[in-house]
N, C-alpha and C positions, 0 to 999 in steps of 0.2 A: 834501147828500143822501148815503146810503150808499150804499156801491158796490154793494152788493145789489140794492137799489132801482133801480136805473139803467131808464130802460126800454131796451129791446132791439125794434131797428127788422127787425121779419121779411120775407123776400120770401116769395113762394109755395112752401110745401112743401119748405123746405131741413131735412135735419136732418144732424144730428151737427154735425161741424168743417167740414164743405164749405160755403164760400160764404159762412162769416165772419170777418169781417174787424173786427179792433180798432184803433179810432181813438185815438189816445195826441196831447190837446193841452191847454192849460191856457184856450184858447180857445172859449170855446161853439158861437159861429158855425161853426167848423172842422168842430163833429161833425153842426152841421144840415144842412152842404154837402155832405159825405160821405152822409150819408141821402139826399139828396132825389136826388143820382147815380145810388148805387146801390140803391136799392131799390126802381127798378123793373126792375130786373137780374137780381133773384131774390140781391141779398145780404143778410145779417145785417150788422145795422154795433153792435155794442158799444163803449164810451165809457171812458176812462178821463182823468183831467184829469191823472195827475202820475205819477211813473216806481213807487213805491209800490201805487197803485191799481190799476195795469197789471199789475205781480207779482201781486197778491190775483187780479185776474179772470184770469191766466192759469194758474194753479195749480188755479183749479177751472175752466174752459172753455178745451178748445184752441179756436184758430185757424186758420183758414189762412194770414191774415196781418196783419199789421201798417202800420197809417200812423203814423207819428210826426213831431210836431215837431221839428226840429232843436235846440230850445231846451225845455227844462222847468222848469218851480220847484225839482225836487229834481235833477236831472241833466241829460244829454243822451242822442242819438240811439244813442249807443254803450255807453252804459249798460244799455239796451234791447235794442238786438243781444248784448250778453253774456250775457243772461238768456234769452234769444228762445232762442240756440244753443246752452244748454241743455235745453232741452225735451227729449222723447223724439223727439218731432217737429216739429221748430222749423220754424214758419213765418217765409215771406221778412219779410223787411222793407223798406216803405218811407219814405222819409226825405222828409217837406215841409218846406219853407223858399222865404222870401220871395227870401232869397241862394243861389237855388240856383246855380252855375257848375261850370266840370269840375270846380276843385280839390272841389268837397263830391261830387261825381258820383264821381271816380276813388277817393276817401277813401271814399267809402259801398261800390262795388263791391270794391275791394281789403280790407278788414278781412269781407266776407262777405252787405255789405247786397245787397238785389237791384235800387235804383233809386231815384230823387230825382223827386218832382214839386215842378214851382214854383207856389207860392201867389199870389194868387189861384188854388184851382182850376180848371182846364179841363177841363168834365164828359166829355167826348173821351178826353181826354190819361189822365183817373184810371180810366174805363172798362175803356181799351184796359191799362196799367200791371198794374191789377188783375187784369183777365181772361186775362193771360199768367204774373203770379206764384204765380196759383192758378186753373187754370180749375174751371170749375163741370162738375160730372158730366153726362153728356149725359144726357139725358130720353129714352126713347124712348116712343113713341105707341104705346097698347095695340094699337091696330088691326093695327102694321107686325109685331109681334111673335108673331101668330097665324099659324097654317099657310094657307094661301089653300085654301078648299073645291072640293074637285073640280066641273064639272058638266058631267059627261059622256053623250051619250044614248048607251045601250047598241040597239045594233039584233040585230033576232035576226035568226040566219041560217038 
């Protein structure tokens, strides 16, 4: 499928670059897991299978951020952060892997990553990762945002 083609998994009334998030794995499952997380979280989750495809969709749609494989058919995780930190405004990056331990944890934060989840997902664990590497713009409720109307009896004197 072209990377054009991909569909794009929307939450309620996100636009721009807030609140989406590119999945970067060569795995399928990985991006339906990431969907089913976050979209009812109010994220965008776009897809990419290989370090290539991930350049193409990030050059025409920012992100706010990145889940990546630690492993790719064409690269790795740090191939991805090189490009990411290019951006104008480069989203975090986070690094999945089955092997996550400190050494891939301290190696991910010390070259610039922002964070390691270990695979199997933990919809918890990916929630909470995501919702701190990029929070979502608050909403506020029209109601809160209008003046409160007076209602005063006037008595005559």
């Amino acid at each position: 499928m072209e990377w054009r083609e991909r569909q794009v998994t929307t939450g309620r009334g996100i636009e721009g670059s807030a609140g989406v998030v590119l999945s970067i794995s060569h795995v399928n499952e990985d991006h339906a897991v990431l969907r089913r997380i976050l979209y009812p979280e109010d994220w965008q989750v776009q897809v990419a299978d290989c370090c290539e495809e991930a350049f193409r969709r990030l050059s025409c749609c920012p992100v706010s951020a990145i889940i990546t494989n630690d492993a790719l058919p064409d690269g790795d995780w740090m191939r991805i952060l090189r490009h990411a930190q290019a951006q104008s405004r480069p989203p975090n990056l986070i690094v999945a892997s089955r092997l996550a331990d400190e050494r891939l944890w301290a190696e991910v934060l010390n070259l610039g990553g922002y964070d390691v989840l270990t695979k199997p997902f933990v919809p918890d664990e990916v929630r909470r990762v995501v919702a701190l590497a990029c929070p979502l713009p608050v909403r506020r409720d029209s109601r809160l945002s209008q003046p409160a109307k007076a209602n005063f009896a006037t008595s005559a004197a």
